[in-house]
Structure formats: C-alpha cells, structure tokens
VOLOKE-109729 format. One record per residue: y, z, x of N, C-alpha, C in turn. Coordinates in steps of 0.2 Angstrom, whole numbers, padded with zeros to 4 digits, always signed. Layout:
YZXYZXYZX ...
This chain:
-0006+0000+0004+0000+0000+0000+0006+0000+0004 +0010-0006+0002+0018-0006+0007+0021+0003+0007 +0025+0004+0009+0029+0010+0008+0037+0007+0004 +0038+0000+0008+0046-0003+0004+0046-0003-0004 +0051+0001-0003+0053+0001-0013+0047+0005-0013 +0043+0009-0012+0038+0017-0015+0042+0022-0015 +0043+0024-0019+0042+0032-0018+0040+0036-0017 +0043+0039-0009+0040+0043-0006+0038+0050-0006 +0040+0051-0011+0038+0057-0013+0032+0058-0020 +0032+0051-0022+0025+0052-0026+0017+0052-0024 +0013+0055-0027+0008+0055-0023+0004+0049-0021 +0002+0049-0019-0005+0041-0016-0008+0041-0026 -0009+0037-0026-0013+0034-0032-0021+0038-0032 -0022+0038-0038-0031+0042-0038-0035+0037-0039 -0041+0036-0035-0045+0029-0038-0050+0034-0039 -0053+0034-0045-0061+0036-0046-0065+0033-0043 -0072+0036-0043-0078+0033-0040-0080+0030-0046 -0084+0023-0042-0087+0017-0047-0093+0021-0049 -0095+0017-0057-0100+0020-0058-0107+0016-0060 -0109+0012-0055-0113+0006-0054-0118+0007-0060 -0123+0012-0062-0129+0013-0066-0128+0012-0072 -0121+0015-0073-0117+0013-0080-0116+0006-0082 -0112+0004-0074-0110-0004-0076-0117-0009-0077 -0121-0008-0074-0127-0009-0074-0132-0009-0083 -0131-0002-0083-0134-0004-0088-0130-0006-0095 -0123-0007-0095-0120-0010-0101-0119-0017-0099 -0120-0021-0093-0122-0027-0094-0129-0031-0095 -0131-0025-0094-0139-0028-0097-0139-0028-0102 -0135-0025-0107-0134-0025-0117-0135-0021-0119 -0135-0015-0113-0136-0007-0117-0129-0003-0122 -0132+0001-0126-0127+0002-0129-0125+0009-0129 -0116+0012-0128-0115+0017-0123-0119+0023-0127 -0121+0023-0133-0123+0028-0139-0130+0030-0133 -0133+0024-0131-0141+0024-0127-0141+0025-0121 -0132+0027-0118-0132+0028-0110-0129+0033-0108 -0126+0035-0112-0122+0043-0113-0126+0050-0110 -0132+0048-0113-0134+0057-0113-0138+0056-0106 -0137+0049-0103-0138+0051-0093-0134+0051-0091 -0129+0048-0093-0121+0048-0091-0116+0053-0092 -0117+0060-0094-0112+0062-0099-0105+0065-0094 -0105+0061-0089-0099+0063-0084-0093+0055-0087 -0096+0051-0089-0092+0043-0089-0088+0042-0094 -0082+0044-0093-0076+0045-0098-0079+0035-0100 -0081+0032-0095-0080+0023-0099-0084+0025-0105 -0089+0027-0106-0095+0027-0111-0093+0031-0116 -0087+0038-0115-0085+0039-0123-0080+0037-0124 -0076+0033-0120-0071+0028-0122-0072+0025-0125 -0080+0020-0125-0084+0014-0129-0084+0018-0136 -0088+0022-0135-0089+0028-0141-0083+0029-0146 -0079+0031-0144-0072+0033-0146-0070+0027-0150 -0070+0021-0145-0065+0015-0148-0069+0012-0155 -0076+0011-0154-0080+0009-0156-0082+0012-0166 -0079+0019-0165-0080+0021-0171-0072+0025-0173 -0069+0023-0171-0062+0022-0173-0060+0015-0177 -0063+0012-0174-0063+0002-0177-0066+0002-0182 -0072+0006-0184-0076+0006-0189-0074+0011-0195 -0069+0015-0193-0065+0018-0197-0067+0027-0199 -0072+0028-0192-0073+0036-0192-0067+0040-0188 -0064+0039-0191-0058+0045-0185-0062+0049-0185 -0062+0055-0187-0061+0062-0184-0068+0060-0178 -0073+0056-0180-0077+0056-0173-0077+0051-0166 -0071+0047-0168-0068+0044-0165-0064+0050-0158 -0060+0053-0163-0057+0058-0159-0061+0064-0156 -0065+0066-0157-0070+0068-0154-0074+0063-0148 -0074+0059-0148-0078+0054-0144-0073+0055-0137 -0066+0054-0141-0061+0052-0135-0060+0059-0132 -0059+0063-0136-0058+0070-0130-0062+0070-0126 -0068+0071-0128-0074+0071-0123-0073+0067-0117 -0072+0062-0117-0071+0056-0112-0063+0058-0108 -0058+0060-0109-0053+0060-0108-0054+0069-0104 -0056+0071-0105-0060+0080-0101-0065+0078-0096 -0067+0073-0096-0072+0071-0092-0070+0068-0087 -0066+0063-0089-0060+0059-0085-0056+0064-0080 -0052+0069-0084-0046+0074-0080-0054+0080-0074 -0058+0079-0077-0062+0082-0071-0064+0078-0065 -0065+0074-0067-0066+0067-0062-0060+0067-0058 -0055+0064-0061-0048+0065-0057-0046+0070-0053 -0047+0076-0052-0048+0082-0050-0051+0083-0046 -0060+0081-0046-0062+0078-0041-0062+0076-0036 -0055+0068-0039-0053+0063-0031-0048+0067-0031 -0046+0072-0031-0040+0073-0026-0033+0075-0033 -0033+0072-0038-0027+0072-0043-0026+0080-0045 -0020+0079-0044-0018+0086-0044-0010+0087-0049 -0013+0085-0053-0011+0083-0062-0004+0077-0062 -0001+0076-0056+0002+0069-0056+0001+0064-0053 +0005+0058-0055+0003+0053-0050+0000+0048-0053 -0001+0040-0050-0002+0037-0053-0011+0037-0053 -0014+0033-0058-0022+0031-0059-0020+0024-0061 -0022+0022-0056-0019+0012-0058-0024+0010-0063 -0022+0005-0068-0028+0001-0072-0033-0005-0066 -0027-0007-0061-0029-0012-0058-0038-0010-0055 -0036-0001-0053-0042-0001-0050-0050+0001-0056 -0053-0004-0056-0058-0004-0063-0060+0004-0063 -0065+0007-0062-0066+0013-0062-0059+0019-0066 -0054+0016-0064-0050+0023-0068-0049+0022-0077 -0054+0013-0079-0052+0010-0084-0053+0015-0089 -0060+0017-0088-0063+0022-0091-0058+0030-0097 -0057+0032-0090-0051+0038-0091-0046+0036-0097 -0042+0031-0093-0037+0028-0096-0039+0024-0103 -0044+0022-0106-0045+0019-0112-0048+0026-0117 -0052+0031-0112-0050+0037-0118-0046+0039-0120 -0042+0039-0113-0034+0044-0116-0030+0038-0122 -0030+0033-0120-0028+0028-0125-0033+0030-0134 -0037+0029-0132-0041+0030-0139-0040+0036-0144 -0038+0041-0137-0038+0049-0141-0030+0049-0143 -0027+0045-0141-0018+0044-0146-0019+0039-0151 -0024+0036-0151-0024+0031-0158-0028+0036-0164 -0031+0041-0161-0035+0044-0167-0032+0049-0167 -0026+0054-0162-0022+0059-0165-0016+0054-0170 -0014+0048-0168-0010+0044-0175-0014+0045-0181 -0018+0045-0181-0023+0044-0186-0021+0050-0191 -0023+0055-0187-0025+0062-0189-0017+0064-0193 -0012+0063-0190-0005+0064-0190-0002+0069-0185 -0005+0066-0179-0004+0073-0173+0002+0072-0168 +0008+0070-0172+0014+0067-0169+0017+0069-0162 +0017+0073-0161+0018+0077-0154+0013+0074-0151 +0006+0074-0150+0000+0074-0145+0001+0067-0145 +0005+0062-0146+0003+0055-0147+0011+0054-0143 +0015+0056-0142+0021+0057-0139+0016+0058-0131 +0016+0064-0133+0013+0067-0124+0006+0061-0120 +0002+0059-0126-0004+0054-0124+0001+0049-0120 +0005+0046-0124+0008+0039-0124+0012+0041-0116 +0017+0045-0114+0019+0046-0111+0014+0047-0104 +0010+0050-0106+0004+0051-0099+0001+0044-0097 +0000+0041-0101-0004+0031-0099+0001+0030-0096 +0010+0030-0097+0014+0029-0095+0014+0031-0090 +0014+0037-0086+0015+0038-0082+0009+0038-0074 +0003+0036-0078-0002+0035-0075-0002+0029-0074 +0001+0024-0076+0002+0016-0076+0003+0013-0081 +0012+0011-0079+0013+0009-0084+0012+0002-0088 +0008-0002-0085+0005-0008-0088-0002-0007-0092 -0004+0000-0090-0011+0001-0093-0010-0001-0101 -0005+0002-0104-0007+0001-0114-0007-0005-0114 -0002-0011-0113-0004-0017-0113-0012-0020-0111 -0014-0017-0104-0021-0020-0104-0025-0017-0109 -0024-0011-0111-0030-0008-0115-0029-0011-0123 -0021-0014-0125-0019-0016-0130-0025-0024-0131 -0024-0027-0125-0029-0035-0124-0034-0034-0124 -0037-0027-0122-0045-0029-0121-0048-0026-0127 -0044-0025-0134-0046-0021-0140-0043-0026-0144 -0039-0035-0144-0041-0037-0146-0046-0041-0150 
C-alpha cells in the first residue's frame, strides 16, 4: 500500500483468513444450511443464511442468521489484529463474508423497525469500506 494521500494515522487494513473448505464446498453446489454446522466460525455462510431468508421473507430469522455471522465475523477480525477500527476492504474476498452480514443484519434491523441500529450498521460498512454497500447492493441483485 502507497503511503501518498494515506492516512497516517489509520490503522493497516484487516484482511481475514481465506476459508478454502468453505469456498470449496459452496462451489461444488453445497448449500450453506449443509456447511454451517462444520463451519460455524464463517460469517460467509450466515451471511448466505441471513440474505437468503430475508429474500424469502423470514425476518426475524433472517436477523438471527445475520447476527450470528456478524459476532463471528468481529471475532475473526480480532483475531487478525482489528482492534475495533479501521478499514476491512471488500476488495480483499475473505472480509466479504463479515461485511455482507453486517449488511444483512441492517436490512433485517430496517425490517424490524430498529432505526438507530441501522444508522450505526450503515455507518460501520461505511467506515470499513466505503464501496462495500454498493458491492454488496450488485451481488443481491
């Protein structure tokens, strides 16, 4: 990463670890309901969860999906190093996970009417990357 035009005072970016067995078995056509309970550390998997019954019109288990995945995520994060600021690029795949829970878990606190938590969600993607809503807007499409 250049240092011109950074701010030097923010911290290095968090890139989570990739989670091959995951990516693996969701390209072979598994589905996250069936790779979750090996995986229950992969905010990507209850973000699938989350998005996928939220579209289908289950909030309140929608928003249980996504907390989960979003608590699972801030432990990860914590993990590499994050130390509650700072960026989590969408660029780098592995943080996509996190980042599409936390997104998911502000579309089902809209849902619920949780105006504040949806203020501070928004603001959080924001400040973790602010192109991320866009990408996560495209890939739910």
């Amino acid at each position: 990463m250049s240092i011109v035009g950074r701010n030097l005072m923010e911290p290095e970016p968090t890139l989570l670890p990739a989670e091959p067995e995951v990516k693996q078995a969701l390209e072979a056509g598994a589905e996250a309901v069936d790779v979750v309970a090996d995986h229950p550390t992969s905010s990507l998997l209850w973000a699938l969860l989350a998005e996928d019954a939220l579209a289908e019109g289950y909030t309140v288990e929608g928003y249980a999906y996504a907390r989960v995945g979003y608590h699972r995520g801030l432990d990860a994060l914590r993990g590499s190093g994050w130390r509650g600021a700072g960026p989590v690029p969408w660029s780098h795949e592995p943080n996509r996970g996190f980042l599409r829970a936390l997104a998911a878990l502000g579309q089902a606190a809209a849902a619920i009417g949780e105006s504040e938590e949806v203020t501070r969600i928004t603001q959080f993607i924001r400040d973790c990357d602010p192109q991320a809503e866009a990408e996560i807007a495209q890939l739910l499409r």
